[in-house]
C-alpha positions as CSV (number, residue, x, y, z in Angstrom):
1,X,-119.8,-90.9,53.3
2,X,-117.7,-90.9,50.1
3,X,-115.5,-93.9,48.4
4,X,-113.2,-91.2,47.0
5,X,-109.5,-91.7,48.2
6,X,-108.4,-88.5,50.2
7,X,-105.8,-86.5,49.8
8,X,-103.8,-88.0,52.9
9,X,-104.8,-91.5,51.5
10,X,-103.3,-91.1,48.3
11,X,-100.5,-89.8,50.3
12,X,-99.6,-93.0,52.1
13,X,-101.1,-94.5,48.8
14,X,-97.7,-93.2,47.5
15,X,-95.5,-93.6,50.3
16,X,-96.4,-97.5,50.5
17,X,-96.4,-98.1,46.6
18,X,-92.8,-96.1,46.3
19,X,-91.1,-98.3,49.3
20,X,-92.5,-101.6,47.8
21,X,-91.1,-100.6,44.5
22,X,-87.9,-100.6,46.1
23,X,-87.9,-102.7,48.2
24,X,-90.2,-105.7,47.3
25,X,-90.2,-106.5,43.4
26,X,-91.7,-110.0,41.7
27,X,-88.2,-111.3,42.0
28,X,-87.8,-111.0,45.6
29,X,-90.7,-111.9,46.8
30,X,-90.1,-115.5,44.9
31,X,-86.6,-115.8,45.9
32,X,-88.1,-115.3,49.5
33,X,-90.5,-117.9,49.3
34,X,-87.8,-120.6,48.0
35,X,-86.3,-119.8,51.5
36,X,-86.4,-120.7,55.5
37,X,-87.9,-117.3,55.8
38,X,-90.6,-116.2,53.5
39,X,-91.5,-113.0,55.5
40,X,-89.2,-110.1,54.9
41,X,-88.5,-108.4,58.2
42,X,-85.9,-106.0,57.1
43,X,-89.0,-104.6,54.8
44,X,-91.5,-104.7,57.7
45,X,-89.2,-102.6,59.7
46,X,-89.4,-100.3,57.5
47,X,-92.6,-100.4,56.8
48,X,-93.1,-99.7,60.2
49,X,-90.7,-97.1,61.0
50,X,-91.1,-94.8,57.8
51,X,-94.8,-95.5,57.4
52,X,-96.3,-96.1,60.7
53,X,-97.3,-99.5,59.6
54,X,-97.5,-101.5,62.7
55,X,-99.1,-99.1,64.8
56,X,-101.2,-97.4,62.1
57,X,-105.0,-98.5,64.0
58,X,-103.5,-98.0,67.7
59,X,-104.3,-94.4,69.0
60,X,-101.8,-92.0,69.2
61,X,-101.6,-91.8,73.4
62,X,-100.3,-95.1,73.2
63,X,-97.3,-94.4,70.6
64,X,-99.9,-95.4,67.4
65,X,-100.8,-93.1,64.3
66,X,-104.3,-92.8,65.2
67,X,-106.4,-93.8,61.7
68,X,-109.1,-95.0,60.5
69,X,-110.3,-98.3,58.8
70,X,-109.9,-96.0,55.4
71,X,-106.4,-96.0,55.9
72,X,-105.5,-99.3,56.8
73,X,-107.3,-100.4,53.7
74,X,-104.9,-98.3,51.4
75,X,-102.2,-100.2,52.9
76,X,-103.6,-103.5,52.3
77,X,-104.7,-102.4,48.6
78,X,-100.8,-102.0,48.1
79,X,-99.4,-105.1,50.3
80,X,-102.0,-107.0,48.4
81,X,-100.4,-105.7,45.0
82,X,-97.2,-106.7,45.9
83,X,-98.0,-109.8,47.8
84,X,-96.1,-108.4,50.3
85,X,-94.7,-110.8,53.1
86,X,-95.0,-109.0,55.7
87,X,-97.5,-109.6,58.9
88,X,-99.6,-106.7,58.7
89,X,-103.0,-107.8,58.2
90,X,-102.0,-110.7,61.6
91,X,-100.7,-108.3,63.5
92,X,-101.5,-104.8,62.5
93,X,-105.1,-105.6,61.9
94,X,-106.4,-108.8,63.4
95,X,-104.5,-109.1,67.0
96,X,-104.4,-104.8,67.1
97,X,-108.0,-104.9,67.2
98,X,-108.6,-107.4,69.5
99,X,-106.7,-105.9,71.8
100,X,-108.6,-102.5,71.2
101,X,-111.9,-103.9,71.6
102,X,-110.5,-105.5,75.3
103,X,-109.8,-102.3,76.5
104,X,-108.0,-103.8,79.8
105,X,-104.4,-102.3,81.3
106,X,-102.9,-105.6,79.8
107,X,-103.9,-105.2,76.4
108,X,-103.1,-101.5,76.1
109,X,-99.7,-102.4,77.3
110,X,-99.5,-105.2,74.6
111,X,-100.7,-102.3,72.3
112,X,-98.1,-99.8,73.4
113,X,-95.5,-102.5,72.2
114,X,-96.8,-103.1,69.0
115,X,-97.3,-99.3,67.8
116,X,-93.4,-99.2,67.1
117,X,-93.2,-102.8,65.0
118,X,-90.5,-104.2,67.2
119,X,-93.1,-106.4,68.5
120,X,-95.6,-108.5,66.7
121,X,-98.9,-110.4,67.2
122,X,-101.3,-113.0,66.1
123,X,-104.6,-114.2,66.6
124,X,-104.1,-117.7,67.7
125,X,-107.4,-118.9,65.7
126,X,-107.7,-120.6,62.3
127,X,-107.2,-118.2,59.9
128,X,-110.8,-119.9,57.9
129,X,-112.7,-118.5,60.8
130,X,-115.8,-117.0,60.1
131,X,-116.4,-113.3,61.7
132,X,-120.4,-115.0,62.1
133,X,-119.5,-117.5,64.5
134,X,-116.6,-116.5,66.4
135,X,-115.8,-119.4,69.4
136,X,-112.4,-120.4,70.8
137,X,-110.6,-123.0,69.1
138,X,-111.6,-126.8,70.0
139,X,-109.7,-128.2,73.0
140,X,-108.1,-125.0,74.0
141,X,-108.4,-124.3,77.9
142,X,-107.3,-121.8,80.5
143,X,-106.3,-122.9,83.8
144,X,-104.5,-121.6,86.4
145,X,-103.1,-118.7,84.6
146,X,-101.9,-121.6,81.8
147,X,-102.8,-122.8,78.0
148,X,-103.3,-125.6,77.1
149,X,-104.1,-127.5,73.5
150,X,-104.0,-126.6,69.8
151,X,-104.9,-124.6,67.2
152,X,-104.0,-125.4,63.6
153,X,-103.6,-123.0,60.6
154,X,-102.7,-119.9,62.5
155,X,-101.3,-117.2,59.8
156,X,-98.7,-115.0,61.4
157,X,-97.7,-117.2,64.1
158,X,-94.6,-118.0,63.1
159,X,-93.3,-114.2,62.7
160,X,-94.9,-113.4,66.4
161,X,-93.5,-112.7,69.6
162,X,-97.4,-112.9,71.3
163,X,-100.0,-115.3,70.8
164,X,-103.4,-113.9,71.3
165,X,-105.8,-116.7,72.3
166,X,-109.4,-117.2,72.9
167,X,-109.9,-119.9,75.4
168,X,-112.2,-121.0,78.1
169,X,-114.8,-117.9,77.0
170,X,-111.6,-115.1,77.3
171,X,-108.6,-114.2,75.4
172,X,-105.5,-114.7,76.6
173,X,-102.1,-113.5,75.8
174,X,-99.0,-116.1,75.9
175,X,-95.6,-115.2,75.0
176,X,-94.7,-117.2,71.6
177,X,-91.6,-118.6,72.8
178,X,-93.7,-120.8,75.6
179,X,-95.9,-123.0,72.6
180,X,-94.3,-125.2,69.9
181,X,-95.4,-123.5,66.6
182,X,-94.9,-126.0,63.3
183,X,-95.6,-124.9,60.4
184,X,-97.5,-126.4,57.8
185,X,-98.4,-127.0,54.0
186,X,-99.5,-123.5,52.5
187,X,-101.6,-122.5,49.5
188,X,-99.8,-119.0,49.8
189,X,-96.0,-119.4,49.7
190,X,-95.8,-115.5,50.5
191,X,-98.5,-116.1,53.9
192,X,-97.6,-119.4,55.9
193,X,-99.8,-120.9,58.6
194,X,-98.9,-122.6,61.2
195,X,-100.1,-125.1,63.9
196,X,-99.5,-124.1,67.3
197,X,-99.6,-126.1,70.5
198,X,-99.7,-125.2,74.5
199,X,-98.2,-127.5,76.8
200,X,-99.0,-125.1,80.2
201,X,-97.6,-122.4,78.6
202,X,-97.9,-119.6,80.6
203,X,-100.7,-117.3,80.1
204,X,-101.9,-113.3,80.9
205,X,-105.9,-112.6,80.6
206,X,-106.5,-109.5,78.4
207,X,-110.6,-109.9,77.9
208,X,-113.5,-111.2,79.8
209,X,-115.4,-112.4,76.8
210,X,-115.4,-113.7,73.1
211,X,-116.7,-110.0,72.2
212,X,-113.3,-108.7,71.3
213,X,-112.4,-111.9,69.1
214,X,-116.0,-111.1,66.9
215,X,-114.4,-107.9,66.2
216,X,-111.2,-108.5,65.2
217,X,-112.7,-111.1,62.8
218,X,-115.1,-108.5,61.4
219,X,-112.7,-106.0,61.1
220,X,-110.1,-108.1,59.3
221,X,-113.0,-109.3,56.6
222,X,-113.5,-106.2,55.8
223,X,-110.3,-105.1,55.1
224,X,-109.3,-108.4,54.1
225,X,-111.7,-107.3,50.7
226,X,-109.4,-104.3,50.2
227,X,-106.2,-106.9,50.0
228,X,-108.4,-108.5,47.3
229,X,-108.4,-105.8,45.4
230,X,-105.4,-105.4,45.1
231,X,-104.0,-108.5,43.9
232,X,-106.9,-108.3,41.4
233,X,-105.2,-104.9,40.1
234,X,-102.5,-106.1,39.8
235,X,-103.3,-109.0,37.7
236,X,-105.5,-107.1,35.3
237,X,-102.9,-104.5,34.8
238,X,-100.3,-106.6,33.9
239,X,-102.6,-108.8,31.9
240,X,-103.1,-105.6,29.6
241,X,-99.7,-104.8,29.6
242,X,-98.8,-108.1,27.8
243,X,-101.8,-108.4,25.7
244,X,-100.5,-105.0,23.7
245,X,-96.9,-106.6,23.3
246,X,-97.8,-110.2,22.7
247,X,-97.9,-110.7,19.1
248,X,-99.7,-113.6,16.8
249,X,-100.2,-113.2,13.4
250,X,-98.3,-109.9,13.2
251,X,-101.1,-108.4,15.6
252,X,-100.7,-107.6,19.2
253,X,-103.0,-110.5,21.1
254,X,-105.1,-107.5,22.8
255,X,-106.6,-106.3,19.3
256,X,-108.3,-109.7,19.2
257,X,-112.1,-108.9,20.0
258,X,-112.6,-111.9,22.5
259,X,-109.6,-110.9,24.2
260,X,-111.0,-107.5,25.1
261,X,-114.3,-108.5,25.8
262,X,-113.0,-110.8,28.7
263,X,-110.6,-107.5,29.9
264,X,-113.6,-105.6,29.9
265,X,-115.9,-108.1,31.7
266,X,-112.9,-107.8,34.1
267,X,-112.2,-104.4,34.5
268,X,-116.2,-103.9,35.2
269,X,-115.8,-106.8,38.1
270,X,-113.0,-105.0,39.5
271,X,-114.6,-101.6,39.5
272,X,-117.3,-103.1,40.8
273,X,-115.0,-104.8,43.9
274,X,-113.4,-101.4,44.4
275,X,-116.6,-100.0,45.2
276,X,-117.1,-102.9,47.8
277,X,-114.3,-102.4,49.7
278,X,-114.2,-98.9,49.7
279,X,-117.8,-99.2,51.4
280,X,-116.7,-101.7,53.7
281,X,-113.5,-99.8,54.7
282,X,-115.6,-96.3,55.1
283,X,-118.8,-98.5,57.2
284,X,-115.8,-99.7,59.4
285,X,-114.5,-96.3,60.4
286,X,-117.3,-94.8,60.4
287,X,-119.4,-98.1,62.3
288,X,-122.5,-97.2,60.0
289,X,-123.9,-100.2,58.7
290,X,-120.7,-101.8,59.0
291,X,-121.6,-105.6,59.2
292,X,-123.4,-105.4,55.7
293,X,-121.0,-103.7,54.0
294,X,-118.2,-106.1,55.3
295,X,-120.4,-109.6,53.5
296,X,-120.8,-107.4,50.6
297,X,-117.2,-106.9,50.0
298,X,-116.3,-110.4,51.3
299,X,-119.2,-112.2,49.0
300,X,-117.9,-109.9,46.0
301,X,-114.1,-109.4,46.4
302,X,-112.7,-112.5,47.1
303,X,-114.5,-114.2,43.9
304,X,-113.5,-111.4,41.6
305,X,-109.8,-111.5,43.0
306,X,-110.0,-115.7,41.9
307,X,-111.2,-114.5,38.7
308,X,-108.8,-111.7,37.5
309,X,-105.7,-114.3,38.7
310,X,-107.1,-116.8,36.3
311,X,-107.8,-114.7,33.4
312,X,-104.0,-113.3,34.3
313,X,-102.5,-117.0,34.0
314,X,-104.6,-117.8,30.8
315,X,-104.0,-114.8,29.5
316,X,-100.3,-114.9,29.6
317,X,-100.1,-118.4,27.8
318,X,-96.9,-120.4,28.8
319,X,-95.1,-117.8,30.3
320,X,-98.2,-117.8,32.9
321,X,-97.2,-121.2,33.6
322,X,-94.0,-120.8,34.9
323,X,-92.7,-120.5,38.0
324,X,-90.1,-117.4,37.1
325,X,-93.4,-115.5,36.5
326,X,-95.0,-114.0,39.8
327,X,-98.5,-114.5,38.5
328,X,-98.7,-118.1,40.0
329,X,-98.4,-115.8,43.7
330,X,-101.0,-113.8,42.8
331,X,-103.5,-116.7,42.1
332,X,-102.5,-118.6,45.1
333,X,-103.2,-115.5,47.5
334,X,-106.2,-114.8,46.2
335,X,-107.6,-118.7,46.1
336,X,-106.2,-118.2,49.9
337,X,-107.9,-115.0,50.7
338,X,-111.3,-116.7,49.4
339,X,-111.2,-119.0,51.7
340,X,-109.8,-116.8,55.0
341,X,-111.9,-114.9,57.2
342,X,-115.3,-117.0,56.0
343,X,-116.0,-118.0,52.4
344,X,-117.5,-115.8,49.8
345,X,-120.7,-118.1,51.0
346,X,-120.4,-117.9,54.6
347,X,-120.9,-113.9,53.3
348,X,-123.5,-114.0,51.4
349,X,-125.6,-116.2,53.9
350,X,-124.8,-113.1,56.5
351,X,-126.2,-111.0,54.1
352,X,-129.6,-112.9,53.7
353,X,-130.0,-112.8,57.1
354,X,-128.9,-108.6,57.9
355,X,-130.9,-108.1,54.9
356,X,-134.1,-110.4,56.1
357,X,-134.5,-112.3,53.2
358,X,-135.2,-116.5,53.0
359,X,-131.9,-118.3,51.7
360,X,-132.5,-120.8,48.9
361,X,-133.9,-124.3,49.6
C-alpha cells in the first residue's frame, strides 16, 4: 500500500485541473447556479470524452477505462475544488457501481451506455443514506414489471436519463422520462436534489438483492471523503492567498500571529484528511480493510472540509460575505457533503463497532 499519488494519477491530476481551469472558473460556476440549469453539460461532455470521466470505474470490455478507486478519487479531489456541476459522483460513482456489483446482462448493458457519457444515472435513494443500513426507500414497490411511490432528495436525478431503484428487496432500472422528478430546496446550489415519483412507470430488474445498493453506498463514502478534500484545499489555499495581500495597519493580515496559528491548526487538519482519503481510496481498490478506512475518512473529512470553509469565510472579512465571492459555494457543499452518504457520526459509530469498542453512554 502507499498514499503517494502515482505518476498516471498526477497525470489525470493535470489533465482534470487544466480542463477545469478552462472551462469551469468561480464565475461560471455562480452564473450557472442563478440559472434553470445549474449542471454544465457542455463541461461533462468533455469531461467525458477527453478524460474518460463517465466510464472511468467500468472495465474496459464494456467501452470503460478500467481504474481503480485511486483514480476516481483524483477526480473527485479536483471536481470537489472546483465545485464542479457535473454528475460524476451520481452517475460515475454511485449508479456505476451498483450496476457493477449486479453483474446481470441488463446492468452491463446499462454499463456499456454509460462508459461513453452520453448516458447518465442515478441512484434513486436519498442522497443522506447511510452505507450501514442500506434498505429501499419507504413506500417504493415493484410489481408487475412497474414502480411505484417516491423517493425524496435524490441528487443527480434531474441530469439522468435512468433511474436506478431499490424496491421490493431488488433494484430496478426505470427510464427517467416515465417518473415525475421535482426538484427541491438545496443547500448546494452547484448539486440539486430532487424528489422523484412513480406512477407505474415501467420498470427492468437488474439485481436480486439489496447487496449491490450497500456497495454503491460504501463506495461513494469513501470517495465522497476525497471530494472533501478538495473543497477544503481549496479554501485554505485561497485563504492564504488573501491573508498576504490583505493589509491593516500597513501589515499584511497573515503576519498577525493568531492568524497563522488558526492556518496552521488547518493546514495540519487537512494533512491529516488527505491521509484519510487517500487510505480509504487505496482500501477500496485494493478491498483491504476497506469498510474501516471508508468511516475513518467519512468521520474525519467531512468535519475538516466544514471547518476550512468557515475559517475561509471569516477569514476573508466582508468580501467573504458576499455573494460575487465563490467561497459561500464552497461552504455550502461541504455543510452538504457532511451530511450525504451518513453523517460524520453515523461514521464514527461504524467505527466503534469494526473496531470492537463500547460507544459512549
Amino acid at each position: 500500500m502507499t498514499l503517494l499519488y502515482s505518476e498516471i494519477e498526477e497525470e489525470l491530476r493535470a489533465a482534470v485541473r487544466d480542463l477545469l481551469a478552462d472551462r469551469c472558473p468561480p464565475a461560471t460556476v455562480l452564473a450557472r447556479i442563478e440559472s434553470a440549469s445549474p449542471y454544465d453539460a457542455d463541461l461533462w461532455k468533455a469531461l467525458a470524452r477527453d478524460i474518460g470521466a463517465a466510464g472511468l470505474l467500468i472495465p474496459e470490455d464494456l467501452g470503460g477505462a478500467g481504474a481503480s478507486a485511486r483514480e476516481a478519487a483524483v477526480v473527485l479531489e479536483e471536481l470537489g475544488r472546483a465545485v464542479t456541476p457535473v454528475p460524476f459522483l451520481t452517475s460515475a460513482v454511485l449508479a456505476t457501481q451498483a450496476l457493477l456489483e449486479a453483474g446481470t446482462d441488463a446492468a452491463r448493458e446499462l454499463l456499456t451506455a454509460l462508459a461513453g457519457g452520453e448516458t447518465t444515472a442515478a441512484l434513486a435513494v436519498s442522497f443522506a443514506a447511510s452505507p450501514y443500513s442500506p434498505t429501499a426507500p419507504v413506500g417504493v414497490t415493484a410489481e408487475g414489471g412497474t414502480v411505484n411511490g417516491r423517493v425524496a432528495a435524490v441528487a443527480g436525478a434531474d441530469v439522468s436519463d435512468v433511474l436506478i431503484v431499490p424496491a421490493s428487496g431488488a433494484l430496478y432500472a426505470v427510464d427517467a422520462a416515465g417518473a415525475t422528478i421535482e426538484p427541491i430546496v438545496s443547500l448546494d446550489l452547484t448539486r440539486p436534489i430532487s424528489a422523484v415519483t412513480f406512477t407505474g412507470a415501467p420498470a427492468r430488474q437488474i439485481s436480486a438483492g439489496l447487496a449491490p445498493l450497500r456497495a454503491a453506498l460504501a463506495l461513494g463514502a469513501g470517495l465522497l471523503a476525497s471530494e472533501q478534500l478538495g473543497v477544503a484545499e481549496w479554501c485554505l489555499t485561497t485563504t492564504v492567498a488573501y491573508v498576504k495581500e490583505r493589509h491593516q495597519f500597513a501589515r499584511p493580515v497573515g503576519s498577525f500571529q493568531a492568524l497563522k496559528h488558526r492556518l496552521a491548526d488547518l493546514w495540519m487538519e487537512i494533512v491529516q484528511a488527505r491521509a484519510a482519503a487517500r487510505n480509504a481510496a487505496d482500501a477500496l481498490a485494493s478491498g483491504t480493510d476497506a469498510a474501516t478506512a471508508v468511516a475513518v475518512a467519512q468521520a474525519w473529512c467531512g468535519t475538516v472540509a466544514v471547518r476550512a470553509a468557515e475559517e475561509c469565510l471569516q477569514l476573508h472579512g466582508g468580501i467573504g460575505m458576499t455573494w460575487e465571492h465563490p467561497v459561500h459555494l464552497y461552504l455550502k457543499r461541504a455543510k452538504a457533503d457532511e451530511i450525504a452518504l451518513g453523517t460524520p457520526g453515523d461514521h464514527r459509530d461504524a467505527l466503534a463497532r469494526l473496531a470492537d469498542l463500547p460507544g459512549p453512554l
